[in-house]
N, C-alpha and C positions, 0 to 999 in steps of 0.2 A: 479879451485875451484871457485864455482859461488853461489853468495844468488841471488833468483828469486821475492822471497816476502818476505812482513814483515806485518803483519795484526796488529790490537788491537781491540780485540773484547770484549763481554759482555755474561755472563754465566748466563743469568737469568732465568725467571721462565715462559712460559716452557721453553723458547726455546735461543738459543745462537744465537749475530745478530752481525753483521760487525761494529765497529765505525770508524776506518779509515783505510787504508792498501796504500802501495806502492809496484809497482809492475818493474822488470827489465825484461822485454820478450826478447831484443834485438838480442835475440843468436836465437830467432824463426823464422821460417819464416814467410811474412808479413801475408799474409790468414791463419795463427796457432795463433795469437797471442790475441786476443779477447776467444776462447774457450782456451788456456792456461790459461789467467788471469781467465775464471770463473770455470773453474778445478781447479784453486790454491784458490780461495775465497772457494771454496764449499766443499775442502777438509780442508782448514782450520777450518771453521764454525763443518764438523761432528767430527774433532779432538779432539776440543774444548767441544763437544757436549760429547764426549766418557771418556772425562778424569774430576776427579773428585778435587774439589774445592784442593787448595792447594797440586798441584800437578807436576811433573813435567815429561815428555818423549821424545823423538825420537822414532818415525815411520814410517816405508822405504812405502811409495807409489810410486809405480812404480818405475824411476829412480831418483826420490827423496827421498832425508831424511828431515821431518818436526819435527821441534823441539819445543813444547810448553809446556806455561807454564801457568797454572792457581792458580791464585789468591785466596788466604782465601775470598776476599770481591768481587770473580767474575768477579775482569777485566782480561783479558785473553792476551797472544803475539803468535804468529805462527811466525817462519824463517824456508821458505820452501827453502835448500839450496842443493846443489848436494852430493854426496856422500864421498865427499874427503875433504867439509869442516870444521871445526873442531867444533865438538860438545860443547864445551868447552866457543867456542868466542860466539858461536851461545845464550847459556844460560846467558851469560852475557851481550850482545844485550837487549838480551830481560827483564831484570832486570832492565839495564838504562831505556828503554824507557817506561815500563809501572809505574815505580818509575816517571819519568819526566810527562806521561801522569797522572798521578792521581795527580797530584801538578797543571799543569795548566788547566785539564778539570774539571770541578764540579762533582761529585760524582751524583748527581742528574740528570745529563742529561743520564748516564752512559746505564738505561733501555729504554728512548727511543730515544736513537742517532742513527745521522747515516751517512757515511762519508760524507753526505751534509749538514748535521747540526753543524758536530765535528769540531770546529778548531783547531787544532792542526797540524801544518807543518813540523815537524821533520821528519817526515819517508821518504822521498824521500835523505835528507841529509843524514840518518844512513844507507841507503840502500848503495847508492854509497859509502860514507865513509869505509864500511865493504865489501866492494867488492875486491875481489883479484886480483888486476891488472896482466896478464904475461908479465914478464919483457923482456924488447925488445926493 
């Protein structure tokens, strides 16, 4: 069981844009791992783009399951996580952290952020933290 990403994006008007994401490629091989991280940005972004304000799904892209959830007020999470992870922690992931992002980002940077403007440092920690170690 492996989460790959974790995004927090913005659903606005036209168009849906990345504000920050953390990415675990490590199971890739080293020349895969740049075009996985922007397969997983650009599936997260038309996910996002597909589903409607206050909303929530999983949807299997290739051998992943991405699970998002969009916001009454447009801020957006993606956990694009393998098929055996549990749909369940994944939704609740992503509850903390866009509750936690919308407490420490301003609401007004929200339309034109972008992970180099956004500070917000937690996703790298929720990543690993929610990672399923095989015991051994």
């Amino acid at each position: 069981m492996r989460l790959y990403s974790l995004s927090v994006l913005y659903k606005g008007d036209p168009k849906v844009h990345l504000l920050k994401a953390a990415y675990d490629v490590s199971t890739f091989n080293f020349f895969q791992r740049a075009s996985v991280q922007e397969f997983m940005t650009f599936t997260s972004q038309l996910i996002v783009e597909r589903s409607g304000l206050g909303s929530r799904a999983s949807v299997k892209e290739q051998e992943y399951l991405c699970h998002v959830y969009v916001r009454n007020d447009g801020l957006a999470g993606v956990v694009i996580a393998d098929n055996e992870y549990p749909q369940r922690v994944c939704f609740t992931l992503l509850d903390k952290v866009l509750d936690e992002f919308s407490r420490q980002v301003s609401k007004i940077d929200w339309p034109s952020g972008s992970p180099a403007t956004i500070s917000y440092a937690a996703l790298d920690g929720y990543l690993s933290k929610y990672q399923v170690r095989p015991l051994g």
